[in-house]
KEMARMAR-741872 format. One record per residue (C-alpha): residue number from 0; chain; x, y, z. Coordinates in nm, 3 decimals, padded with zeros to 5 digits. Example, Ala and Ser with C-alpha at 12.3 -4.5 7.8 and 13.67 -1.06 7.14 Angstrom:
2
+-----+--------+---------+---------+---------+
: num : cadena :      c1 :      c2 :      c3 :
+-----+--------+---------+---------+---------+
:   0 :      A :  01.230 : -00.450 :  00.780 :
:   1 :      A :  01.367 : -00.106 :  00.714 :
+-----+--------+---------+---------+---------+
//
This chain:
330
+-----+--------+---------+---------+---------+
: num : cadena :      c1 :      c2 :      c3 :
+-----+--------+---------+---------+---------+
:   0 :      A : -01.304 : -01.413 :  00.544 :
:   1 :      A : -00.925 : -01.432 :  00.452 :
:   2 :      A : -00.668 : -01.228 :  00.369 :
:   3 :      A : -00.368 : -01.340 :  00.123 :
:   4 :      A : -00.021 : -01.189 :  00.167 :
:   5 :      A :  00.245 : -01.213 : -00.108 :
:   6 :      A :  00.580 : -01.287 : -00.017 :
:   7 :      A :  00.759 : -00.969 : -00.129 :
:   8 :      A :  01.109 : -00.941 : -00.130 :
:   9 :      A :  01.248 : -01.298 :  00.016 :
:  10 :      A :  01.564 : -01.072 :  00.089 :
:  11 :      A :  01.361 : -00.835 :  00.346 :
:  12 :      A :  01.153 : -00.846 :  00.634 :
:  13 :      A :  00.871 : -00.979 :  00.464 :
:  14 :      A :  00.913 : -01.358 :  00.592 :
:  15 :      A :  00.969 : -01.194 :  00.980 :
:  16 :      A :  00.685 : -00.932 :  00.976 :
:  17 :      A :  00.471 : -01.191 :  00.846 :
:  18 :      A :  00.562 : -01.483 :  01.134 :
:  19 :      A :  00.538 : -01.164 :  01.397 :
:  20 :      A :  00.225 : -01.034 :  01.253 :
:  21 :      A :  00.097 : -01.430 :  01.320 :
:  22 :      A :  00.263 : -01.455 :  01.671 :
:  23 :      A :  00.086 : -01.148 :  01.770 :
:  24 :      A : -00.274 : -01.210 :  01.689 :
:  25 :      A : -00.571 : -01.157 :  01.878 :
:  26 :      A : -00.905 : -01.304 :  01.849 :
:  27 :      A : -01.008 : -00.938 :  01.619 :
:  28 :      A : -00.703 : -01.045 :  01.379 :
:  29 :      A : -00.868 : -01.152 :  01.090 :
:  30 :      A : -00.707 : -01.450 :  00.927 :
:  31 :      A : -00.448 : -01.445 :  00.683 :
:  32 :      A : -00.240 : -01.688 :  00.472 :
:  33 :      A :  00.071 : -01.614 :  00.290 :
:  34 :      A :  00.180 : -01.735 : -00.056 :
:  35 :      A :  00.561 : -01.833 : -00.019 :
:  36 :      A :  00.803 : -02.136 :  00.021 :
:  37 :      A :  00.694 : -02.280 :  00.380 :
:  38 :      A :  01.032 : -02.428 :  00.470 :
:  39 :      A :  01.216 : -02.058 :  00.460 :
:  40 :      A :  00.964 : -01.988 :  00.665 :
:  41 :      A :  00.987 : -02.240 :  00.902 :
:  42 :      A :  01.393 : -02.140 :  00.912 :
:  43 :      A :  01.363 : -01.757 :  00.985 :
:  44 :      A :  01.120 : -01.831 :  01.250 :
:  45 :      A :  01.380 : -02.037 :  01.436 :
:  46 :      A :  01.644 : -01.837 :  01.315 :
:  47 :      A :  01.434 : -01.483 :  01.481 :
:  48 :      A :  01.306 : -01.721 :  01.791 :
:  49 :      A :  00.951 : -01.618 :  01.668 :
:  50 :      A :  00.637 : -01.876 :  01.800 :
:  51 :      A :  00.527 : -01.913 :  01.489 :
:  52 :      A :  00.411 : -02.270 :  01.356 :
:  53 :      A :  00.407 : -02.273 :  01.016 :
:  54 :      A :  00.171 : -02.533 :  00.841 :
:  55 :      A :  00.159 : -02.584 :  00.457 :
:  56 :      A : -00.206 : -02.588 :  00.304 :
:  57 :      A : -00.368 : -02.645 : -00.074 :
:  58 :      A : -00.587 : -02.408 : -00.128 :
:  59 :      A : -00.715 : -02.113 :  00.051 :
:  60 :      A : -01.022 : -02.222 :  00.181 :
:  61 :      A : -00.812 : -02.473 :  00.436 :
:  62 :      A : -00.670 : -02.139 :  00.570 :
:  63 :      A : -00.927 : -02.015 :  00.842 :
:  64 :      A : -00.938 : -02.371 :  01.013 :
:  65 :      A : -00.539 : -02.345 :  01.017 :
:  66 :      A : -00.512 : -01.974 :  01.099 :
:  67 :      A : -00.567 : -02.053 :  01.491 :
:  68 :      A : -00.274 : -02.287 :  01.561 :
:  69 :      A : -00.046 : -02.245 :  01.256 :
:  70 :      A :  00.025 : -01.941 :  00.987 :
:  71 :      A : -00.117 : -02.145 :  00.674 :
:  72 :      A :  00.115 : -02.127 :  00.371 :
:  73 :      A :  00.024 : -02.198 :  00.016 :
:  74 :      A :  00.325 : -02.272 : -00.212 :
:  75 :      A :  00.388 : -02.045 : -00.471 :
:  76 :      A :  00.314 : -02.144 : -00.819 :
:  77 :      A :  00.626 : -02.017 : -00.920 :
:  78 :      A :  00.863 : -02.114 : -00.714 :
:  79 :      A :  01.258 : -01.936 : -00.584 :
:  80 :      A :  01.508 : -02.026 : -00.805 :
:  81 :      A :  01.801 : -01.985 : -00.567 :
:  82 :      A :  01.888 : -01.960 : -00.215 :
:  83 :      A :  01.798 : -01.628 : -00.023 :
:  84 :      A :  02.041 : -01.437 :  00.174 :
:  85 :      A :  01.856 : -01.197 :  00.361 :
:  86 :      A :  02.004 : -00.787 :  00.309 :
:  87 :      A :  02.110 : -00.952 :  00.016 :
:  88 :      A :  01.858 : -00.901 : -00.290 :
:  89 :      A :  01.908 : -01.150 : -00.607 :
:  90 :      A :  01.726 : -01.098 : -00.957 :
:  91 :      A :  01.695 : -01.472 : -00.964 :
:  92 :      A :  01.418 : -01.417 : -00.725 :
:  93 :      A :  01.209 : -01.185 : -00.931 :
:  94 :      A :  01.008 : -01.437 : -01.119 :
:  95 :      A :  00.897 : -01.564 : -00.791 :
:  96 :      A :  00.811 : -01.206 : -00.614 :
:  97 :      A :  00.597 : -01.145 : -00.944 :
:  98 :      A :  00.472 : -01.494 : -00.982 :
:  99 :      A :  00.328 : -01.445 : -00.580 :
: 100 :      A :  00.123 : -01.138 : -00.665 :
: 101 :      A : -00.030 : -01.299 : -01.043 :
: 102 :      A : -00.142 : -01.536 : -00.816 :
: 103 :      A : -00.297 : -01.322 : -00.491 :
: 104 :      A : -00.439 : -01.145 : -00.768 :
: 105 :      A : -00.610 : -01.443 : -00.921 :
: 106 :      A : -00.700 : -01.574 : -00.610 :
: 107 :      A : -00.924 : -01.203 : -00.461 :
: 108 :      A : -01.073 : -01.180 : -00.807 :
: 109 :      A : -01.189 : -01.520 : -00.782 :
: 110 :      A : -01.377 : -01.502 : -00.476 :
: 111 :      A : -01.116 : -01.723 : -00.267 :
: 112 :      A : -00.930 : -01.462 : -00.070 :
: 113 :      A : -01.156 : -01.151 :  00.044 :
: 114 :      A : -00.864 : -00.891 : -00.048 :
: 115 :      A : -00.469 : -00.911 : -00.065 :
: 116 :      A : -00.206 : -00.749 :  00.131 :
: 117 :      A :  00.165 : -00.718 : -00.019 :
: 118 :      A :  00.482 : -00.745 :  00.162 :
: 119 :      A :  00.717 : -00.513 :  00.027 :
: 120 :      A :  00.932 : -00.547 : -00.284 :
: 121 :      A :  01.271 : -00.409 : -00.427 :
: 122 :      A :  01.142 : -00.245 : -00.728 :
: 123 :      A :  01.555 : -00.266 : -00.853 :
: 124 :      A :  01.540 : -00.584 : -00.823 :
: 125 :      A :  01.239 : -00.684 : -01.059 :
: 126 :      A :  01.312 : -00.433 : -01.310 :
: 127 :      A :  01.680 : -00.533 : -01.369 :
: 128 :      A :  01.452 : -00.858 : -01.422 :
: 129 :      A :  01.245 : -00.667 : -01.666 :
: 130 :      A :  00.962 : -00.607 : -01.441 :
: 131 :      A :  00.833 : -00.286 : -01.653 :
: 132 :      A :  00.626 : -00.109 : -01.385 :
: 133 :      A :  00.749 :  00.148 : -01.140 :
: 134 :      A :  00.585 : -00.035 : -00.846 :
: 135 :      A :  00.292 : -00.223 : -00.703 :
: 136 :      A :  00.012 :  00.022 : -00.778 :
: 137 :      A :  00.070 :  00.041 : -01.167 :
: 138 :      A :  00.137 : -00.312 : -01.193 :
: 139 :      A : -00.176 : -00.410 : -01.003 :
: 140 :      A : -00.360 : -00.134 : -01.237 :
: 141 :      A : -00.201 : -00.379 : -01.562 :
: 142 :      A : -00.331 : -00.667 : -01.421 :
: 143 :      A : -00.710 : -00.492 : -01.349 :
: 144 :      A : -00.726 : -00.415 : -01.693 :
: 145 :      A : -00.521 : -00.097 : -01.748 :
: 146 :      A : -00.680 :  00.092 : -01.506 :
: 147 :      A : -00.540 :  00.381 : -01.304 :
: 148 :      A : -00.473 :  00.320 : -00.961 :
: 149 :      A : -00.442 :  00.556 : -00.742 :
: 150 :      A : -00.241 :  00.502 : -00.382 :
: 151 :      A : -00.328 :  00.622 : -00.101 :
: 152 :      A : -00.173 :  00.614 :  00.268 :
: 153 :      A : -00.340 :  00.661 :  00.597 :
: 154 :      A : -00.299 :  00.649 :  00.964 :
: 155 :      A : -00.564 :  00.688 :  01.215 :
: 156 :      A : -00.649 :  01.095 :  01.137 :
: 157 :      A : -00.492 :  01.112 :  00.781 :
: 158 :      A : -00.514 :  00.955 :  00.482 :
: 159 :      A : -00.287 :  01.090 :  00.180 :
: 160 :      A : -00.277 :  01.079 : -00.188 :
: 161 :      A :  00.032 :  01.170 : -00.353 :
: 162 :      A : -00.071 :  01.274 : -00.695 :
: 163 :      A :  00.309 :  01.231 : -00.825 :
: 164 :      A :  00.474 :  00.907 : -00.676 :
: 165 :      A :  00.805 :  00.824 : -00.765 :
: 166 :      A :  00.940 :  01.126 : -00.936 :
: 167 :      A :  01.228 :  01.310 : -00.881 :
: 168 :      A :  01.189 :  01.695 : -00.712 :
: 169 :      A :  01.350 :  01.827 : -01.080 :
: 170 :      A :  01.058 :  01.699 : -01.236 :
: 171 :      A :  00.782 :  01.708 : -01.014 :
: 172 :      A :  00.648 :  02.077 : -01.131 :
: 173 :      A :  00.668 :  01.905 : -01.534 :
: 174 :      A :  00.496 :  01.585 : -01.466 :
: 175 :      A :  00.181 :  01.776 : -01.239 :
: 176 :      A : -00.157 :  01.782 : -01.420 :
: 177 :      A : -00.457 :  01.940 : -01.450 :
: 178 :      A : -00.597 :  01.584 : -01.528 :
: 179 :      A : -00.377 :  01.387 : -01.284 :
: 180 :      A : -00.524 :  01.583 : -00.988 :
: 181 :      A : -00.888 :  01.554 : -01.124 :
: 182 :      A : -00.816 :  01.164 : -01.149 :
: 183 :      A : -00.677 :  01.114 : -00.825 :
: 184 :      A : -00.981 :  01.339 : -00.680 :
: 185 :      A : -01.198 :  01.126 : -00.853 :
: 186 :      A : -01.060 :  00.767 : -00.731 :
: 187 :      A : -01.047 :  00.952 : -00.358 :
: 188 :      A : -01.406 :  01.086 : -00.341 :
: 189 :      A : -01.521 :  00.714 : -00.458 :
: 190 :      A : -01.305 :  00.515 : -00.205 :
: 191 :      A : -01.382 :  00.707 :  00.046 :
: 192 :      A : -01.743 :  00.620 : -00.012 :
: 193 :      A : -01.699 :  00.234 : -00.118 :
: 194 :      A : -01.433 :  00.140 :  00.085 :
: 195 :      A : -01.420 :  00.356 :  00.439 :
: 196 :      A : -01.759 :  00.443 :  00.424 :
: 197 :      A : -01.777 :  00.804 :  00.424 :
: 198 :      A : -02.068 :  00.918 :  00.267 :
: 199 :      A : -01.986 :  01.285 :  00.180 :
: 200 :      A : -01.598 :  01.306 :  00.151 :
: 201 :      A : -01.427 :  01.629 :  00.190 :
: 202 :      A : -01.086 :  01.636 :  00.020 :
: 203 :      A : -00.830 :  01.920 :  00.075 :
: 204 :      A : -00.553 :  01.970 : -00.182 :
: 205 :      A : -00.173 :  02.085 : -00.109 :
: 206 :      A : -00.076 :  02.378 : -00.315 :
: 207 :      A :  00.299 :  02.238 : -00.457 :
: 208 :      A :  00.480 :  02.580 : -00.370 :
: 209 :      A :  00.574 :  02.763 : -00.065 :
: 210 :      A :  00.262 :  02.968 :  00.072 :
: 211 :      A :  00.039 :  02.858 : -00.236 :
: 212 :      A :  00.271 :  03.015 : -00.500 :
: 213 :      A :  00.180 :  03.396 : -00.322 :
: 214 :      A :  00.030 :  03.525 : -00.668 :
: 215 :      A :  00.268 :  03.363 : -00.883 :
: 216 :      A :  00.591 :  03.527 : -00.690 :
: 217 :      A :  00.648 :  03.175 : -00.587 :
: 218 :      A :  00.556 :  02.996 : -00.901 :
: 219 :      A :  00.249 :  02.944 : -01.108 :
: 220 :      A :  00.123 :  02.594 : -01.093 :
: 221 :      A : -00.113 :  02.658 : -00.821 :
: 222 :      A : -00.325 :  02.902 : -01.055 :
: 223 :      A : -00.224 :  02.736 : -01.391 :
: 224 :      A : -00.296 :  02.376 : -01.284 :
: 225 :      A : -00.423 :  02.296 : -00.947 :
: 226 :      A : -00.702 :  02.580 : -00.906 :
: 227 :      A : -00.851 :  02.423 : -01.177 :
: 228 :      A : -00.860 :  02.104 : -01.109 :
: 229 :      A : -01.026 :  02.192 : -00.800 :
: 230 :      A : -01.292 :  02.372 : -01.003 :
: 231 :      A : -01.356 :  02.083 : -01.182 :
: 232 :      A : -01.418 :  01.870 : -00.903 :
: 233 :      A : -01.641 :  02.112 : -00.732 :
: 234 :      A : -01.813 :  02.086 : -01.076 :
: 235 :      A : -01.880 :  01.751 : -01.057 :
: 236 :      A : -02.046 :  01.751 : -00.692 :
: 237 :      A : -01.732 :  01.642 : -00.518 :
: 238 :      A : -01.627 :  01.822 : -00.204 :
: 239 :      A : -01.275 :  01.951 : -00.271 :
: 240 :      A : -01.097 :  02.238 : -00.142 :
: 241 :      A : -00.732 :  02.433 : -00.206 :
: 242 :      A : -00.503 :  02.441 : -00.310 :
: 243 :      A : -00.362 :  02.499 :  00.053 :
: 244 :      A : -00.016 :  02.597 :  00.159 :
: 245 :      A :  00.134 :  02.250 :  00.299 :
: 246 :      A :  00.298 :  02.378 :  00.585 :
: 247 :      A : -00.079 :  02.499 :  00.732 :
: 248 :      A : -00.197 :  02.165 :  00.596 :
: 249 :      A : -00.163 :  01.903 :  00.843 :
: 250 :      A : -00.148 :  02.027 :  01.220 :
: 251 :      A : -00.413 :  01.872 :  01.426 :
: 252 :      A : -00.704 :  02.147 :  01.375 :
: 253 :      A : -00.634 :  02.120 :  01.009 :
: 254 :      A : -00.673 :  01.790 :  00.962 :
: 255 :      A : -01.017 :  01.755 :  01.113 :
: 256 :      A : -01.125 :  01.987 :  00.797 :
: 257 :      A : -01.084 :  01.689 :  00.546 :
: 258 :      A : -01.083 :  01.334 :  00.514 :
: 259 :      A : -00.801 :  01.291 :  00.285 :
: 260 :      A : -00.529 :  01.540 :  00.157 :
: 261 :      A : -00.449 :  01.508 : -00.239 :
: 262 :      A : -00.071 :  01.616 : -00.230 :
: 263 :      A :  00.116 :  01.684 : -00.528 :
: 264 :      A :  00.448 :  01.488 : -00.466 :
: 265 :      A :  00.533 :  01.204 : -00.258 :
: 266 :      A :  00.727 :  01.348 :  00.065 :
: 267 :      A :  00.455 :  01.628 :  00.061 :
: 268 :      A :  00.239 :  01.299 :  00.143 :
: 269 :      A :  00.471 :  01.122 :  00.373 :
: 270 :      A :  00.659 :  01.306 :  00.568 :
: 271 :      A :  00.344 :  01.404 :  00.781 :
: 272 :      A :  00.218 :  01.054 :  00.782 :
: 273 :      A :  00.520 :  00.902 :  00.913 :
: 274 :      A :  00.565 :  01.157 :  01.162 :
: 275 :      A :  00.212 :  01.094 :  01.294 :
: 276 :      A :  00.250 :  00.699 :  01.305 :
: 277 :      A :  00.576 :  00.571 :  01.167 :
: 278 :      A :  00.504 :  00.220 :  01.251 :
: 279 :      A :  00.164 :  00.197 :  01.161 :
: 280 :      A :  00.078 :  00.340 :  00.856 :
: 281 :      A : -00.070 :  00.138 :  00.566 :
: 282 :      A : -00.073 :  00.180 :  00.201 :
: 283 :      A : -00.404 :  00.119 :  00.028 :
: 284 :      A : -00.447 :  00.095 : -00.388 :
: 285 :      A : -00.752 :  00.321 : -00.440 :
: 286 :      A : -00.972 :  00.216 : -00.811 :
: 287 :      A : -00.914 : -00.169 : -00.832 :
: 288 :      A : -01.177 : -00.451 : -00.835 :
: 289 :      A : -01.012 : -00.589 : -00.594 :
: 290 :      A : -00.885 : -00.542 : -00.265 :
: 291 :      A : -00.470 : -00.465 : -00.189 :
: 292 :      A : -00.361 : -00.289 :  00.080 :
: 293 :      A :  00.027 : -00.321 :  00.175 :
: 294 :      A :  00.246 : -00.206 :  00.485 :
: 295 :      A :  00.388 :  00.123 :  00.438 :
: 296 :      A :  00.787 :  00.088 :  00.484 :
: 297 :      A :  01.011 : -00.097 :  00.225 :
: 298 :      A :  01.209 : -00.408 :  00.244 :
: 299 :      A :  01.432 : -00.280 :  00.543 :
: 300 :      A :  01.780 : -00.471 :  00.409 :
: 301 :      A :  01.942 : -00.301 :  00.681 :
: 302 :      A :  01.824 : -00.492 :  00.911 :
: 303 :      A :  01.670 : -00.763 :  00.748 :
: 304 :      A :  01.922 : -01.068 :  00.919 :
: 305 :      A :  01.858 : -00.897 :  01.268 :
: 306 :      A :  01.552 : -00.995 :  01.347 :
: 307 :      A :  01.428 : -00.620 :  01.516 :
: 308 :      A :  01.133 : -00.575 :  01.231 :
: 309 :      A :  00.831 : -00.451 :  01.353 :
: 310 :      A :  00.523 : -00.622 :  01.229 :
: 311 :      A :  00.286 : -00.283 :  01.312 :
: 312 :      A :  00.228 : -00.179 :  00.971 :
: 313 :      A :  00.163 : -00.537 :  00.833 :
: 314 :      A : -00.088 : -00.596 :  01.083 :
: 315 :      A : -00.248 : -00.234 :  01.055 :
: 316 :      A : -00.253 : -00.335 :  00.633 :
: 317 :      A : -00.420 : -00.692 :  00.699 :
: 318 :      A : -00.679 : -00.510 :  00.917 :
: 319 :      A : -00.789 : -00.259 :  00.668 :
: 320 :      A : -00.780 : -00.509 :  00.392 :
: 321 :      A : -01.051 : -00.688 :  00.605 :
: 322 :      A : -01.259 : -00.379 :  00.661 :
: 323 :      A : -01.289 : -00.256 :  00.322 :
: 324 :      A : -01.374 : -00.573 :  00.210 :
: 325 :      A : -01.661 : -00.582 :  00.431 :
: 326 :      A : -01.750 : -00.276 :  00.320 :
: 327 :      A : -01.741 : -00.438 : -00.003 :
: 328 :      A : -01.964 : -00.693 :  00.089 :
: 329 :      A : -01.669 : -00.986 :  00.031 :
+-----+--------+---------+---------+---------+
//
């Protein structure tokens, strides 16, 4: 089994997580190969002082005989078209950072990588490109055929779903649904089966204002929209519960009551998360045919030329990208 990894933003810490993530293997890693230009790998790790070999292969089935002395790297089919300056992010590299996940993508759905984790991108970036997707999970749904991902993040004790992503707080109470919650319950309760192998998930679900809304003194959407959602999960066998107030939510005792929180916006998701495991938390698309998980931190500019990145999350991602496809039966 093998795991592909895109090369994300050249500009970031992708390239260094990736060499660290290799350099700090252990005979549970599973392997991995990564889809980007060998020689700027080959320069960061001497640049960072990281013991990584690098070693170019073909094709992905040459990657778990490499994996043990060397991270294997397949060239991208679409190649950088300009010389990367890292904390620096060019649009000239866009083509490439898309081109790298068409062609992870191709390879899990063929059978020739057991699942795909992402190194992150700068969604700027691609769009002033014309990448037309917010991010990762909706272009990953395009590619699967339209469908509707849904992302999830987790840590070991919680796992998230923020059922608004990338809006802002002025238009978070607008864009919530009735349907978008029932979705995003949906995707959950049939992950959580599939993927982590929890036979009868129980899902808790944030209320969006202060103290559940106290009767609509605090605002309405928890009776108007979330309540029933809720009922309409319960409706269709599925284990949900809420809404909850958010500041109750996510204290130790709470969080032994469910297996994954649906939250209504994303630092509602996050903020607990990253408090409970910065480093180490891992974001997993929920719904695809396919397998992507991705580290959960961005592309870290700031101190992208430093050489300081922590490879935590990356390896936490590759690891869960190996177990679910297991669970898949890849």
């Amino acid at each position: 089994m093998t795991i592909v990894l895109t090369m994300g933003e050249p500009a970031g810490i992708g390239g260094e997580i990736t060499l660290k993530a290799w350099a700090a293997r252990k005979p549970t890693t599973p392997a991995f190969f990564i889809i980007d230009d060998a020689a700027r790998l080959k320069v960061l790790a001497a640049q960072f002082n990281i013991p990584c070999p690098v070693e170019i292969i073909t094709a992905p089935q040459q990657a778990g005989g490499v994996f043990p002395r060397a991270l294997p790297v397949l060239a991208p089919t679409t190649p950088l078209a300009a010389p990367v300056t890292l904390g620096t992010p060019s649009e000239a590299s866009a083509a490439a950072v898309v081109g790298a996940i068409d062609q992870a993508v191709a390879l899990v759905t063929s059978g020739a990588a057991a699942g795909m984790t992402t190194n992150p991108i700068h969604k700027a970036s691609l769009q002033s490109a014309g990448f037309g997707f917010p991010g990762h999970t909706e272009y990953l749904g395009h590619l699967a055929g339209g469908l509707e991902s849904v992302m999830m993040l987790a840590v070991e004790g919680l796992r998230v779903v923020p059922v608004t992503v990338h809006l802002a707080m002025k238009d978070v109470a607008k864009g919530l649904t009735t349907a978008a919650i029932v979705h995003c319950g949906r995707v959950t309760a049939a992950a959580l089966k599939t993927d982590f192998g929890i036979a009868h998930p129980r899902l808790a679900v944030a209320a969006l204002n202060p103290h559940a809304g106290e009767k609509g003194n605090m605002g309405d959407e928890e009776s108007a929209v979330i309540v029933p959602a809720v009922k309409q999960l319960q409706a269709e066998g599925i284990d949900a519960q809420g809404p909850a107030p958010a500041d109750t939510l996510f204290h130790a005792a709470a969080r032994t009551r469910f297996d994954a929180a649906l939250c209504m916006y994303h630092d509602q998701a996050l903020i607990p998360l990253k408090t409970i495991d910065f480093a180490g938390g891992v974001n997993v698309t929920l719904g695809l045919p396919f397998v992507r998980t991705s580290p959960d931190h961005g592309t870290a500019f700031d101190i992208a030329a430093r050489g300081i990145a922590d490879p935590s999350s990356l390896l936490a991602a590759i690891h869960m990208a190996a177990d679910i496809a297991r669970r898949r039966g890849h």
